[in-house]
C-alpha positions in Angstrom: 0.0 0.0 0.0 3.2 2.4 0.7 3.2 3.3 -3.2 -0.3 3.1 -3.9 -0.8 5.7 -0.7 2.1 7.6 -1.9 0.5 8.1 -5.4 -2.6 9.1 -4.1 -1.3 11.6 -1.6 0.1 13.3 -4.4 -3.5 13.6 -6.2 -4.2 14.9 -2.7 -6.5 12.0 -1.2 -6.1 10.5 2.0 -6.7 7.0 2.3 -9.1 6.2 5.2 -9.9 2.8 4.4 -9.7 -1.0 3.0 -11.7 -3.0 1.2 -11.3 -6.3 -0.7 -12.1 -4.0 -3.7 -10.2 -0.8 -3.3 -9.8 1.6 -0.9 -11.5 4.8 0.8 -10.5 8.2 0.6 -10.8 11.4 1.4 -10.0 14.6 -0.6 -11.2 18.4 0.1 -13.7 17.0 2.9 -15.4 14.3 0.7 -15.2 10.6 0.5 -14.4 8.4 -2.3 -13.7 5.3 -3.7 -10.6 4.7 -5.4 -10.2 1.1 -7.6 -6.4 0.5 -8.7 -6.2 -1.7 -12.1 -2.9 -3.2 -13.4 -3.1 -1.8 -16.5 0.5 -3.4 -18.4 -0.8 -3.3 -22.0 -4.6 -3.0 -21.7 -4.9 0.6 -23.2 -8.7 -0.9 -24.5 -9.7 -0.8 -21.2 -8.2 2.5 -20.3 -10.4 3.7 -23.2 -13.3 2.6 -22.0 -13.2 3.4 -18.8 -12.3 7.3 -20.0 -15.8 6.7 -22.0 -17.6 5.2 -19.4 -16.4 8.0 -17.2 -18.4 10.8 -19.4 -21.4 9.1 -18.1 -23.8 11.1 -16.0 -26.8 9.8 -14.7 -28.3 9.7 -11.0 -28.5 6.1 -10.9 -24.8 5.3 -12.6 -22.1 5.6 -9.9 -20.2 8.5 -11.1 -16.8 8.6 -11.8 -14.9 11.5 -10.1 -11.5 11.1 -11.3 -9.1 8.8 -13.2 -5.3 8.7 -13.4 -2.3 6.4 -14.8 0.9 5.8 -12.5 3.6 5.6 -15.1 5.9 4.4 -12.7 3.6 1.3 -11.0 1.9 1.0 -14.3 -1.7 1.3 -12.3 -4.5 3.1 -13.3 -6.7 4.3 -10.3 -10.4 5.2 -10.8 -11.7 7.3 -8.4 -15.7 6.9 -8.0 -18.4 8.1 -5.3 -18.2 6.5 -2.1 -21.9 5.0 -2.1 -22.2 4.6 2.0 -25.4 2.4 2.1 -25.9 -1.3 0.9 -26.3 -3.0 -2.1 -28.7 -4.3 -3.4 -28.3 -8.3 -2.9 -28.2 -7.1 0.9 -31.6 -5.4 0.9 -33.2 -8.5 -1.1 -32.7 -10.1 2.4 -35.1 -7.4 4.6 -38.3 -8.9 4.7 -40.4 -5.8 4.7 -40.3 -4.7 1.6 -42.8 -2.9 0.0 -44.3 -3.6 -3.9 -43.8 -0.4 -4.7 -40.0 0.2 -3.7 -39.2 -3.1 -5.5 -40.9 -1.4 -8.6 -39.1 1.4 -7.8 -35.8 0.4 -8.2 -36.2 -1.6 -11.2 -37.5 1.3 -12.7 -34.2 3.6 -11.5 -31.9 0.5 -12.9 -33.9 0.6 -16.0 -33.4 4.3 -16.8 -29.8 3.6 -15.8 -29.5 0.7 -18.0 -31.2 3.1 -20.7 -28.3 6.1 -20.7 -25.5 3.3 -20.8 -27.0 1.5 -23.6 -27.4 5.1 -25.7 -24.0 5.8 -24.6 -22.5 2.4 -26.6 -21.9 0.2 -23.4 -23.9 -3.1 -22.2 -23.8 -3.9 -18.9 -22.1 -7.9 -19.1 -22.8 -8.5 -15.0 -25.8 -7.0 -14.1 -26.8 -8.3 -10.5 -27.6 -7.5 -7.1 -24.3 -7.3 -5.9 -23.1 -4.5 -8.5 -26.3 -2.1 -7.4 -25.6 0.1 -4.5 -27.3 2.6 -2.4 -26.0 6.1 -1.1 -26.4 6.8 2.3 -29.4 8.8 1.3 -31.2 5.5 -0.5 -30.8 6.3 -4.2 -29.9 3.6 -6.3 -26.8 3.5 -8.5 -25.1 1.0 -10.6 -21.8 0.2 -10.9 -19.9 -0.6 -13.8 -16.7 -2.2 -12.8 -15.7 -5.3 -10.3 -13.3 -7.3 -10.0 -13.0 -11.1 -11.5 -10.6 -13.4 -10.6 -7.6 -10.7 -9.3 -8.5 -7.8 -12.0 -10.6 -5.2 -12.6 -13.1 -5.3 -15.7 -15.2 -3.0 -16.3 -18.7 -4.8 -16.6 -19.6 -2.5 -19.1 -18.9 -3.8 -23.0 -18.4 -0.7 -25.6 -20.6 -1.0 -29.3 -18.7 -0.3 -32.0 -21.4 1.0 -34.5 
């Protein structure tokens, strides 16, 4: 973590904590979450995260900030910090109402929507990649990791 936490400080963030995933951070009083992908030749990827990065929608996680280290040949994405649960964890409340249910499929539906007219398709779409911000919106994330690297979940058109 000494270089990763190095790199970062430079950008200014302050790592506040661990996941299995990334970490947590803070910069200029907020908190965010900041992935690090070994990137060695995989400039595709790069590119489509830059793309999927210009997305903006309420119920898409946002991406805040990206950056390569030349030197650890990493590339960190730096996305909201979505505080509340995901999705596969609400499933398991058992009070839960008809019409939140509809609710949310209608919020990943319009989410799904402004993906699919921006040229991605979503290639893992499940509970456990739909969050919730402290505040209870939904949002949908598009990366995760499989099997000790990042993907993005998202698959770019070429039309």
């Amino acid at each position: 973590m000494g270089q990763q936490q190095s790199t970062l400080q430079k950008k200014g963030y302050t790592i506040v904590g661990e996941t299995k995933n990334g970490v947590i951070a803070t910069k200029d009083g907020d908190k965010f979450f900041i992935r690090t992908i070994k990137i060695s030749t995989n400039e595709a990827l790069i590119s489509e995260i830059e793309n999927f990065g210009t997305t903006s929608h309420p119920h898409v996680m946002s991406t805040k900030n990206s950056f390569k280290d030349e030197d650890q040949n990493t590339y960190y994405v730096v996305t909201e910090y979505c505080q509340g649960q995901r999705l596969a964890e609400k499933i398991g409340e058992k009070h839960l109402s008809e019409s939140e249910i509809l609710s949310w499929i209608v919020e990943i539906c319009m989410a799904l929507r402004t993906i699919h007219e921006k040229g991605f398709l979503h290639r893992d779409l499940k509970p456990e990649n739909i969050f919730f911000t402290e505040f209870g919106t939904l949002r949908l994330d598009g990366f995760q990791e499989i099997q000790g690297k990042y993907c993005i979940l998202l698959f770019q058109l070429h039309i």
